[in-house]
C-alpha positions as CSV (number, residue, x, y, z in Angstrom):
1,X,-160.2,-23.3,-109.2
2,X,-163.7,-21.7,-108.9
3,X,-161.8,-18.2,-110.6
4,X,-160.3,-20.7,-113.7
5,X,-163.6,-21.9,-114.4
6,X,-165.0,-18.1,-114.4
7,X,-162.6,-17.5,-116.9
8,X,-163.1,-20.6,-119.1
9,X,-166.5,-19.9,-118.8
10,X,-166.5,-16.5,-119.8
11,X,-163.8,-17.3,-122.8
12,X,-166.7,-19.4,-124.1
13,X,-169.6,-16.7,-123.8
14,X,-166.7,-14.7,-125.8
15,X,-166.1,-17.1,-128.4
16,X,-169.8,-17.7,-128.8
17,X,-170.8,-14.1,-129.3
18,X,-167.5,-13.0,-131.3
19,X,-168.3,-16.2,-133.7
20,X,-164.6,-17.8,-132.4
21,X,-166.0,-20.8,-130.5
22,X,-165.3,-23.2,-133.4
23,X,-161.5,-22.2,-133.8
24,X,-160.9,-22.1,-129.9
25,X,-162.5,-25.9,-129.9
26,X,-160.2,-26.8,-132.8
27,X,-157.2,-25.5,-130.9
28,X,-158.2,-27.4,-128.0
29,X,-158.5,-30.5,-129.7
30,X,-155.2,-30.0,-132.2
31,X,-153.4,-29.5,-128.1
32,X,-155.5,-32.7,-126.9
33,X,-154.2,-35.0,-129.8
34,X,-150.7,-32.9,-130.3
35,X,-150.8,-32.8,-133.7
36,X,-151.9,-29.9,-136.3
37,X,-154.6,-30.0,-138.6
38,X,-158.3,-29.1,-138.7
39,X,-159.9,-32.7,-137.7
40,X,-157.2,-34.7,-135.7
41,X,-158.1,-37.9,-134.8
42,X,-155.8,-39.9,-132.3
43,X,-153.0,-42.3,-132.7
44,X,-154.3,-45.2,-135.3
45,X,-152.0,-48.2,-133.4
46,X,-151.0,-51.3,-135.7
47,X,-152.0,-50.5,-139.4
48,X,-153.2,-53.6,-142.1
49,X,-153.4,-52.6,-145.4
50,X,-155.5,-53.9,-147.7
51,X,-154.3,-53.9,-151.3
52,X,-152.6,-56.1,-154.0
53,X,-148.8,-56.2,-154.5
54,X,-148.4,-53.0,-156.8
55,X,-148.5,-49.6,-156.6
56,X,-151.5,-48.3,-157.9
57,X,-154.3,-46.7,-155.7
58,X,-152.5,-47.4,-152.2
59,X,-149.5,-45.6,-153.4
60,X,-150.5,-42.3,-151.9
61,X,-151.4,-43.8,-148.9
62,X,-148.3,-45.7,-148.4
63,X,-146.3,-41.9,-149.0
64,X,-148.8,-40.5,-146.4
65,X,-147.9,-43.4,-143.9
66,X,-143.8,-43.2,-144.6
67,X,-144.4,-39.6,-144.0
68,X,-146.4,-40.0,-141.1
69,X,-144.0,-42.6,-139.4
70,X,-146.8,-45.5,-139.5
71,X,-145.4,-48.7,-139.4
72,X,-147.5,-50.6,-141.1
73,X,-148.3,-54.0,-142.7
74,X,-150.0,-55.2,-145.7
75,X,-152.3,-58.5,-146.9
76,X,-151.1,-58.3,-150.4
77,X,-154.2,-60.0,-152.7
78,X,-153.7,-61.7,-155.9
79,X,-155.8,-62.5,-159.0
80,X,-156.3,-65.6,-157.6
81,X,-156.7,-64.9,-153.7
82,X,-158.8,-61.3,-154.3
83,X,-162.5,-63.1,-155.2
84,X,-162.9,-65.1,-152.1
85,X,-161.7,-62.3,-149.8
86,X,-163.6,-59.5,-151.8
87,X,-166.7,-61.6,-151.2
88,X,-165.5,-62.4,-147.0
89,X,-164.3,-58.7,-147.5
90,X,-168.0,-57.6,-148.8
91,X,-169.7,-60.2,-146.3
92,X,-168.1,-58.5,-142.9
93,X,-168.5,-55.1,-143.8
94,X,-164.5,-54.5,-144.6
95,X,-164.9,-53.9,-148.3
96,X,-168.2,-52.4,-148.1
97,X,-168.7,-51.3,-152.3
98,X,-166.2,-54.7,-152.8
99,X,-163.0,-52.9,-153.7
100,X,-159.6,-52.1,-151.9
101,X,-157.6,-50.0,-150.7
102,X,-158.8,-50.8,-147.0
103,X,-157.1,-50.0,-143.6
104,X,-157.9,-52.3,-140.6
105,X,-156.4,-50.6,-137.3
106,X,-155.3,-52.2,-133.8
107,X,-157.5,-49.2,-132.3
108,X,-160.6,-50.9,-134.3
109,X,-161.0,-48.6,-137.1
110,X,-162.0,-50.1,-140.5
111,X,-161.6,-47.6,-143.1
112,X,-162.6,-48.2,-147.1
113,X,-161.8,-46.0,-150.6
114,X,-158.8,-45.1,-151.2
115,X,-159.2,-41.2,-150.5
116,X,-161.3,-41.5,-147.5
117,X,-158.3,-43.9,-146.2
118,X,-155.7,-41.3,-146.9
119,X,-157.4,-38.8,-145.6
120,X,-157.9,-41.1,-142.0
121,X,-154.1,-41.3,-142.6
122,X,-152.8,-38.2,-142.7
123,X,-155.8,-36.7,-139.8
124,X,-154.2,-39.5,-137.6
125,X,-150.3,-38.3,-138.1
126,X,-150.8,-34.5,-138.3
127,X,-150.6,-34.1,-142.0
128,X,-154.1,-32.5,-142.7
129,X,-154.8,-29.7,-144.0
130,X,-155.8,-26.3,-141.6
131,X,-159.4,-25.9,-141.6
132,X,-159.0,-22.4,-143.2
133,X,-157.3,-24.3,-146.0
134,X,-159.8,-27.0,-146.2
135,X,-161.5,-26.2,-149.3
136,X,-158.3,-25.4,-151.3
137,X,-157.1,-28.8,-150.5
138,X,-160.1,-31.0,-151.3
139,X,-159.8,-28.7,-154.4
140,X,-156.6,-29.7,-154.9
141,X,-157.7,-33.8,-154.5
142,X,-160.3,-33.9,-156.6
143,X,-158.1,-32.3,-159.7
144,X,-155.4,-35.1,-158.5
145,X,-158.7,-37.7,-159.0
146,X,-159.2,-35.4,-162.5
147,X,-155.5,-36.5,-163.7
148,X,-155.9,-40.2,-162.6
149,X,-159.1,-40.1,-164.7
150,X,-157.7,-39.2,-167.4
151,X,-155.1,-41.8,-167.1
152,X,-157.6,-44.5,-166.6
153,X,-159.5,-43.3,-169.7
154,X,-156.2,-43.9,-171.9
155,X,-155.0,-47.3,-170.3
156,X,-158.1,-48.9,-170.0
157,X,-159.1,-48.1,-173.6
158,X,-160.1,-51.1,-176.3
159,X,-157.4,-49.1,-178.9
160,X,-154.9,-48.1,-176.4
161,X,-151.8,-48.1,-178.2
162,X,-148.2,-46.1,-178.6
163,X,-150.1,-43.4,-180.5
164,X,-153.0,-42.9,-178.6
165,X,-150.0,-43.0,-175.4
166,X,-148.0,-40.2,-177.3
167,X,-151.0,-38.1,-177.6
168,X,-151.5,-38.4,-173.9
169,X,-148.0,-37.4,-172.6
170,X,-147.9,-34.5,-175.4
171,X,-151.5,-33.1,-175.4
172,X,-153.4,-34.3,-172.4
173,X,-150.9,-33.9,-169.4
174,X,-149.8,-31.0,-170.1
175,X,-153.3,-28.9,-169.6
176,X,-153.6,-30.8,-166.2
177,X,-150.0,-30.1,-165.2
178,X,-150.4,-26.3,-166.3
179,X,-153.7,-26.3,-164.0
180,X,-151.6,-27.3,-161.1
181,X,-148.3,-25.4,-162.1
182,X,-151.0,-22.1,-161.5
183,X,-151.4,-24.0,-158.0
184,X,-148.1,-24.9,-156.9
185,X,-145.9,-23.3,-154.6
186,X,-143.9,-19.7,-155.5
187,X,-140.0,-20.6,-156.5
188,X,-138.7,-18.7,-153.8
189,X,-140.4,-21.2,-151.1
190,X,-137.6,-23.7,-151.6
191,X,-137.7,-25.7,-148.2
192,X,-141.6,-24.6,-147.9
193,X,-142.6,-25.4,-150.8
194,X,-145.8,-26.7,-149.7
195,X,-149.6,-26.0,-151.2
196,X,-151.4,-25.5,-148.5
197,X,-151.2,-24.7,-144.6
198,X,-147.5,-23.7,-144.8
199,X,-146.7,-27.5,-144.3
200,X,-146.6,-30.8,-145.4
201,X,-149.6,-32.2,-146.0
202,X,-151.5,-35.2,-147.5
203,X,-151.6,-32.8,-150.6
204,X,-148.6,-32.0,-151.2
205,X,-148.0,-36.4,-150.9
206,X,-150.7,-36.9,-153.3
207,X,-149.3,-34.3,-155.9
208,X,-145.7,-35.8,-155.4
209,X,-147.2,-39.6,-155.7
210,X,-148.7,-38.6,-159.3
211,X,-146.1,-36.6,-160.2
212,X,-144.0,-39.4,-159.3
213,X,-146.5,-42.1,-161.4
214,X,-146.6,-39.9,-164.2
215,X,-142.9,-38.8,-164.9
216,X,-141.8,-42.9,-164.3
217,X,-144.5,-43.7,-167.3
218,X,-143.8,-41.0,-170.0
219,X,-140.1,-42.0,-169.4
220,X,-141.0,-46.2,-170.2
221,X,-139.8,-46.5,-173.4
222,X,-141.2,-50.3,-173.3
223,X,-137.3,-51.3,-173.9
224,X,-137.1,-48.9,-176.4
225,X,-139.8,-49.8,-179.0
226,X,-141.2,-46.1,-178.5
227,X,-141.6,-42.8,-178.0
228,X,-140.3,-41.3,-174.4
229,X,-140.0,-38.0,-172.4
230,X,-138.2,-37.5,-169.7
231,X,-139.0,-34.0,-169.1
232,X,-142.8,-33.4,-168.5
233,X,-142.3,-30.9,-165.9
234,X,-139.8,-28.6,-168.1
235,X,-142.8,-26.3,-168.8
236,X,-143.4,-26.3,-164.8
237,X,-141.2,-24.5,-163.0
238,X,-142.7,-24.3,-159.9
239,X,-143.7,-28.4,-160.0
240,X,-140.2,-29.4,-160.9
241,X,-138.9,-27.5,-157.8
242,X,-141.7,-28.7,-155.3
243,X,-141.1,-32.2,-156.8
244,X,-137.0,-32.1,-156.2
245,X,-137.9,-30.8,-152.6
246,X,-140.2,-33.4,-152.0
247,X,-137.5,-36.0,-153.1
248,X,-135.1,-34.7,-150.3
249,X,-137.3,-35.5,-148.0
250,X,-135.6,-38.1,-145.4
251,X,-138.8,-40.8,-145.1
252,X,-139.6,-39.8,-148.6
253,X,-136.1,-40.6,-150.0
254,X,-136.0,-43.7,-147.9
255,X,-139.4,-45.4,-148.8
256,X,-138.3,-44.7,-152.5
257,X,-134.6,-46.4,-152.0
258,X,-136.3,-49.4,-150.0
259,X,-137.6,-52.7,-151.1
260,X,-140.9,-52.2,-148.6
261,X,-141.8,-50.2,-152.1
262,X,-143.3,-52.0,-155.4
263,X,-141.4,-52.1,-158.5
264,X,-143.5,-49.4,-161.3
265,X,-146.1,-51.7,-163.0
266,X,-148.5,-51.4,-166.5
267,X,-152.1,-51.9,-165.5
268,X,-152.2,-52.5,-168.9
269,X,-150.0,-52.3,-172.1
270,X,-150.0,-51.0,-175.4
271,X,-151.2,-53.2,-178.1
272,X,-147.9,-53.3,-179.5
273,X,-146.7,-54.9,-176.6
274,X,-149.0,-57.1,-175.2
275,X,-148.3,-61.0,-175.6
């Protein structure tokens, strides 16, 4: 005993002095909660989520938990039933800027923002990021945030309208999916094809939920009264193939077949279309 602690003493004095302490902690910890990733946290027990009944913001947090094999359960608000528990929500601390997502564990964590909750997610099932990869991969979220803003900006517009929806799918996704083509993993990775950490990650279930958001929309024809394409990722090469892979996954493929999933949704509709 007394020789073990000599050397686990004198591993630290090494560490300290060759500037390795903080990876040999990491290790220890990534062993202590047996699961990879640069800031494991333990098992998260029972999982609420907070949401409404679509896909919307939660969506990449419900791929992160599928993936992570989180059984989970979720309050589902309405129009109707979302001001009186955003103002309990607000009151208690749960929804602390009064929006949702929101994740309420059996271990007692309360977790709010939608990025902050997938990133709780996928630290408590093994799917972050390395730390050496850590910048790449907030990197990589924040230009997933970049594309959803983008999308926000055309849906949410006073003139939104099958033109102004055209010149999105044609013009505006494009540059963001040639950003991320420059990004994504090399052909040849097939079965890996992963971007970052060499594998799976919350990235990589954040590209494929946007991916996934934004192929199902340009293809909406709104029963056939306009313009569609079915083929956004035909300049992306390296997208299309991490995005087949990604679909072969078994928990992946099964939340997409199941019913636990919400039907695709408008936030909001072309004038053309709105009654």
């Amino acid at each position: 005993m007394i020789v073990f602690v000599f050397v686990v003493i004198c591993a630290v004095l090494v560490s300290h002095y060759t500037g390795n302490l903080c990876c040999i902690c990491r290790k220890v910890k990534e062993i202590y909660y047996g699961k990879p990733g640069c800031i494991p946290l333990p098992n998260p027990g029972n999982v609420t989520l907070h949401y409404f009944g679509v896909r919307g913001k939660a969506e990449g947090i419900r791929f992160i938990m599928e993936e992570g094999g989180i059984s989970y359960d979720e309050t589902k608000f309405t129009k109707a039933t979302w001001p009186a528990a955003k103002a309990k929500g607000v009151e208690s601390g749960l929804y602390p800027f009064g929006q949702v997502p929101a994740l309420i564990t059996s271990t007692g964590s309360k977790v709010a923002q939608s990025l902050v909750v997938a990133h709780f997610v996928a630290r408590s099932t093994g799917l972050d990021c390395d730390c050496r990869d850590y910048q790449r991969c907030e990197m990589l979220v924040q230009g997933i945030e970049d594309i959803k803003y983008h999308f926000g900006l055309l849906i949410k517009h006073a003139d939104y309208d099958f033109a102004r929806r055209k010149e999105f799918i044609d013009n505006v996704l494009p540059v963001w999916l040639k950003h991320f083509e420059k990004l994504a993993p090399s052909l040849t990775q097939q079965d890996g094809a992963f971007f970052a950490s060499n594998r799976i990650t919350w990235v990589d279930l954040l590209v494929f939920e946007v991916l996934n958001q934004q192929i199902t929309y340009a293809a909406d024809d709104f029963g056939g009264k306009t313009y569609k394409n079915t083929e956004i990722l035909k300049q992306s090469p390296k997208l299309a193939n991490f995005y087949r892979q990604m679909l072969k996954r078994d928990r992946i493929d099964a939340y997409l077949q199941s019913e636990r999933r919400h039907p695709f949704t408008h936030f909001a509709k072309p004038k053309e279309v709105r009654t």
